[in-house]
N, C-alpha and C positions, 0 to 999 in steps of 0.2 A: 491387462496390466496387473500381474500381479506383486503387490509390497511385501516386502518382509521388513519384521519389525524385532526389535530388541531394547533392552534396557538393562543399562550397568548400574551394577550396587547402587552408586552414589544420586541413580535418578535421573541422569541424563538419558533421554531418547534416541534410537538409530531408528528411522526407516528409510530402505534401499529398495530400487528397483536394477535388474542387472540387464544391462543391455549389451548389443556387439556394436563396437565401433572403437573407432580412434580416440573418440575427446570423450573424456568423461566430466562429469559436475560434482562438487562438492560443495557443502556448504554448513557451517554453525549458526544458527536462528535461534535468539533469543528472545524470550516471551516480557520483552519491556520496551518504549517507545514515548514520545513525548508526552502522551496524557500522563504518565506517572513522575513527572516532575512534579515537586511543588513550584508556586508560582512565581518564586525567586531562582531556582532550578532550571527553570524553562531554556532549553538547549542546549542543557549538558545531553543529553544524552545523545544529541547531534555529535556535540563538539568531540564525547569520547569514540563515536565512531572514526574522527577523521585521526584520532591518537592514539588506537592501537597499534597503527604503523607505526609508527614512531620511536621503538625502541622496545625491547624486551632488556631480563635480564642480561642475556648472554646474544643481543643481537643489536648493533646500531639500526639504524632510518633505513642506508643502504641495504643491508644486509634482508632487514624484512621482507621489502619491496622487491629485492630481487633474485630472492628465492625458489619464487614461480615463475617470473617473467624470465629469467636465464634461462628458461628447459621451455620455452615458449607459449608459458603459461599466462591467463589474464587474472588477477586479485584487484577482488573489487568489493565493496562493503556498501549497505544503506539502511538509512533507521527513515520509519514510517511512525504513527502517534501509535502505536501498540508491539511494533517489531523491532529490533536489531538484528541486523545479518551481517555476515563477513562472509565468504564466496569463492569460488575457482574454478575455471575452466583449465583445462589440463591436459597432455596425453594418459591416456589411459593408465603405463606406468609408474605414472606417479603418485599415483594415492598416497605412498606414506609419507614424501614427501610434505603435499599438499595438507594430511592430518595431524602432521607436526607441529608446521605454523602455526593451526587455529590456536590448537591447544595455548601453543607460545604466546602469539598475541592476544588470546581473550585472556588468561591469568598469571601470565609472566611478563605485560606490557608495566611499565615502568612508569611512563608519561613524563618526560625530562621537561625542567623547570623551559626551559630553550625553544625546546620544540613547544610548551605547551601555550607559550607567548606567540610564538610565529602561527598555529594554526589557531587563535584567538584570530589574527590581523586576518585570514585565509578567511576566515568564517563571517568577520565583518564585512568583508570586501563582498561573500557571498549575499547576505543580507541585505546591501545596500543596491546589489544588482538586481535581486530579487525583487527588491523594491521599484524597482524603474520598467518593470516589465509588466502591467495592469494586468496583462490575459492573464498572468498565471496567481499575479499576488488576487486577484479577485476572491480565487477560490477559497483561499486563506482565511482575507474576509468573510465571506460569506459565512464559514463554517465558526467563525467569532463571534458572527450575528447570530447566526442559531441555536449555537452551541455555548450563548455570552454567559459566564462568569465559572466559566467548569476548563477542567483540563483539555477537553479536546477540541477547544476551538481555540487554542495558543497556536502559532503558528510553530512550525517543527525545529528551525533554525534558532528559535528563542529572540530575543532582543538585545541590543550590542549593553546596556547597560550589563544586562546580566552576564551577559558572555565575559565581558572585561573584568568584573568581578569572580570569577569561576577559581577557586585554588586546585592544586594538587589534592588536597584534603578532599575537599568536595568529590571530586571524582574518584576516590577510594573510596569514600562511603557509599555513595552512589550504587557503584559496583558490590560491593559488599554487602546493601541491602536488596540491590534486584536483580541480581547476576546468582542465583541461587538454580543448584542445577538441575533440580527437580522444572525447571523450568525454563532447557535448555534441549535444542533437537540436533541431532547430526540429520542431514540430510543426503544423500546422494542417489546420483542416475549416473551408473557409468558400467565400463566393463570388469566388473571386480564379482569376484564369489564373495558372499555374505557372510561366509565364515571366516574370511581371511580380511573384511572389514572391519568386523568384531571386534579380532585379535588386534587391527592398528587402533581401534576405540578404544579398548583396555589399556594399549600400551600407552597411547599418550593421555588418555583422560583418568580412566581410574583413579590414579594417586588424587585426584581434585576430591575433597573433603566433601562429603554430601552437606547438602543446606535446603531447606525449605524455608515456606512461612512468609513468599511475598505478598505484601497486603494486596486486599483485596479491592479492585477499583472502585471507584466511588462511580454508582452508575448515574447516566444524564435523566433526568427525570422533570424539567422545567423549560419545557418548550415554550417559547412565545412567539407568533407569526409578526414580524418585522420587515417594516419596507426604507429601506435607506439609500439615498442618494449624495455622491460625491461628482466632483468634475478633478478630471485628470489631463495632467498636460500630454496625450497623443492624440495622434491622427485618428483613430476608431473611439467610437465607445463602446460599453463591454457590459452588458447585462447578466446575472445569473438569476434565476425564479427556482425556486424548491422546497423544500418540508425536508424535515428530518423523515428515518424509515427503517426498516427492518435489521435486526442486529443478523452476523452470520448464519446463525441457526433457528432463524426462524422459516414456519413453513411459506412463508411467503414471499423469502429469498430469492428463488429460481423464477416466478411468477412474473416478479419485478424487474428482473433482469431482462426479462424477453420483455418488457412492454418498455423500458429504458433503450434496447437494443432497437427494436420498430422504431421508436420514435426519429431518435438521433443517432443510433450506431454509427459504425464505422463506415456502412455501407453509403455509397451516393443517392442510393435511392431510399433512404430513410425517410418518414413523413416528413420530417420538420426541413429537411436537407430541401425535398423535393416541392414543400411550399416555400420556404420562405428563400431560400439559395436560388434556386433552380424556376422555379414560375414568377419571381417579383424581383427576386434578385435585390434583396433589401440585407442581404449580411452579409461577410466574408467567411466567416466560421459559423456553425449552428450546429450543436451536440449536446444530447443526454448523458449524465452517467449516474451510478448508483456505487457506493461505496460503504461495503457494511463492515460494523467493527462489533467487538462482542457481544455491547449490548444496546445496542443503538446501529442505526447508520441516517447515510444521507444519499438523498435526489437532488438532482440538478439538471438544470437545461442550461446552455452557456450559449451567449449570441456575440458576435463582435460585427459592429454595422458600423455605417457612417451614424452621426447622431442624427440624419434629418431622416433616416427609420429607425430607430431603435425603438420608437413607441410605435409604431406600428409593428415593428416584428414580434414585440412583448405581445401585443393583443393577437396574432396569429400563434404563439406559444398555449398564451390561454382558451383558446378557439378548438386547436389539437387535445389538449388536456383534457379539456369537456366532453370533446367527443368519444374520446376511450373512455370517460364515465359514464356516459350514458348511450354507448352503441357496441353493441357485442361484434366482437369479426364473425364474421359470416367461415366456414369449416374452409374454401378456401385461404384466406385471409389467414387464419391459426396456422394453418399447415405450411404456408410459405413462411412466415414470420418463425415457426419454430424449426423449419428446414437451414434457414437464413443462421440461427442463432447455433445450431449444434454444429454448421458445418464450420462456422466462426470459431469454435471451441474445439473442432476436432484437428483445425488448421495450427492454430494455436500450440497443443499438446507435441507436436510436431517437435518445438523447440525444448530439447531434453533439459535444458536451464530452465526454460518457465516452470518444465515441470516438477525438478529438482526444488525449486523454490516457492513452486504450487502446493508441492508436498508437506515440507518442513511448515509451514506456516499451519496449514490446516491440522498437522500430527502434535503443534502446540497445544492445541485444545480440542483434540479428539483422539480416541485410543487408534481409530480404523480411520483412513482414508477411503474414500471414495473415489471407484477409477472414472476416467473420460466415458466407457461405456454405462455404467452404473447414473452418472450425471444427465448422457442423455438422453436413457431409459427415462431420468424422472421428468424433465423439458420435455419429452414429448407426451409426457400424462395431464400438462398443463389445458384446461379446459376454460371455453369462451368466460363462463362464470365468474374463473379464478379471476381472471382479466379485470373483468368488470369490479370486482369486489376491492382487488387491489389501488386500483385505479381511480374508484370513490372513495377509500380514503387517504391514498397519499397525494391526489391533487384534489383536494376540496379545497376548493378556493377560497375559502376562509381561514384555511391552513396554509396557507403558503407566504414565505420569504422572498422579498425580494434586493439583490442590491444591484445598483445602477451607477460605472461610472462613465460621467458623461464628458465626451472630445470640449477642450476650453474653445472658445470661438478665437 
């Protein structure tokens, strides 16, 4: 996989990969996301993803939305606590199309007084579902607990106080303070020559006035191991146990990943799947993940059991974590486990969108991307040691969070 990279005057990034096919990907990713709200702020940056459809200068609601979708295209956008994207899938023809829009609705979007009332109600309505669904609002929590009195552990959606309160004003400033284009990627995976994407990069982004100078994140630096319990009105209850853990660029990234993947991956035979699911059958769901952000990230184990196991599948969570600290895999053991995790990753790259979207994010904060093969050139230099080192300090168990909502009787 080879990228090609470029950069227009004004600081905006391209990197492209050219492939043969029908559908192509495009996409604009922006290097800002919920942690850079302030704490009154919290969920604009949501809210202006769901309002750049909404209207440009010279385009109603309709007009945006069915732009791409008339030539049978899908537009779609989402803000994560550090990204903003807007997106396309396409036939391949249509790139200029498709590079038009962005440009239009990232810096020609309007935000009418109208629409910006009616996706307020959309967002609250979102929020309040969000709310009624424990499995997923946990996570949220969790990362509030760990991550308590800093930006990245607000939940992404913000809270309906703030949201109702959101002007026009606010979200021009907003944009105008973190929508600076030094800090803005075109991304694309499709059938186009690089020199003839260029030329559609220039033509619709150029005239955008170069801007730098967004501040710089306030990094998390005040962990506390916290254990907290609530009771929620469902059928299951819903555990998560974790530590905070390695920011993107750290060397012990990929380490983590493959002993996050063992544990609880996607696969059915993961340890935790395979004791606690599968030999006792004490949960309905049971999965690791690992999610890194600049300068920090986070570990999690997620269990949803009836309540009369959730304390014992906690202690079979903690039983697993101990023995990756204190028992090296045997060269079997490594070899399947990082056989398991590349082929997971090689399946993955498969989908030219993840990769399109793989790309842009990582070409936010890196000059060179790194291909599929290059990744698991390094996954497979991972060594029993690393394992072990890893393992002893992100579940030492005097480091670790927990939160616990438990089924009301």
């Amino acid at each position: 996989m080879n990228y090609q990279y470029h950069t227009l005057k004004n600081g905006i990034k391209i990197i492209h990969r050219q492939i043969s096919g029908t559908v192509s990907h495009c996409g604009l990713m922006v290097n800002t996301g919920s942690r850079d709200e302030t704490e009154d702020e919290n969920g604009i940056a949501h809210l202006i993803e769901h309002l750049i459809f909404k209207g440009t200068n010279k385009r109603k609601a309709y007009h945006v939305l069915s732009r791409i979708e008339n030539v049978g295209g899908e537009l779609n956008a989402f803000t994560t606590k550090e990204e903003t994207c807007v997106y396309a899938s396409f036939l391949s023809p249509y790139y200029q199309l498709s590079m038009e829009l962005f440009a239009d609705v990232a810096f020609n979007s309007v935000f009418p007084q109208k629409e910006l009332e009616k996706e307020k109600a959309v967002v609250i309505d979102e929020i309040n579902s969000y709310n009624d669904n424990p499995a997923e609002l946990i996570f949220d929590d969790f990362e509030d607990l760990i991550f308590s009195g800093h930006s990245l552990g607000r939940n992404i959606l913000g809270n309906i106080c703030n949201i109702k309160a959101i002007t026009r004003k606010d979200i021009f400033r907003f944009i105008k303070s973190k929508y600076s284009t030094d800090q803005l990627v075109i991304a694309s995976v499709g059938q186009i020559k690089f020199s003839k994407l260029i030329l559609l990069a220039e033509k619709y982004f150029s005239n955008i006035s170069a801007s730098s100078g967004k501040e710089a994140r306030t990094p998390f630096t005040n962990y506390k191991p916290t254990n907290a319990t609530t009771t929620k009105n469902s059928y299951l209850s819903h555990c998560v146990i974790g530590n905070t853990a390695y920011s993107r660029t750290h060397r012990n990234k990929l380490p983590l990943l493959l002993i996050s993947n063992l544990l609880g991956g996607p696969a059915l035979n993961s340890r935790l799947s395979m004791i606690i699911r599968e030999k006792y059958g004490y949960a309905y769901t049971v999965e690791s993940m690992y999610q890194p952000y600049s300068d920090t990230g986070v570990f999690n184990v997620y269990i949803g059991s009836d309540k009369n196991h959730v304390n014992k599948s906690i202690e079979l969570v903690h039983k697993e974590l101990n023995k990756l600290r204190k028992t090296e895999l045997g060269a079997v053991q490594l070899h399947r486990a990082i056989r398991q995790l590349t082929g997971q990753l090689a399946i993955s790259s498969e989908s030219f969108l993840n990769e399109m979207l793989g790309i842009a994010k990582a070409h936010l904060h890196k000059p060179r991307v790194r291909s599929i093969t290059e990744v698991i050139a390094e996954i497979e230099k991972i060594t029993s040691e690393q394992i072990i080192e890893v393992a002893d300090e992100v579940f030492n168990p005097s480091q670790l969070s927990t939160l616990t909502y438990f089924a009301e009787d």
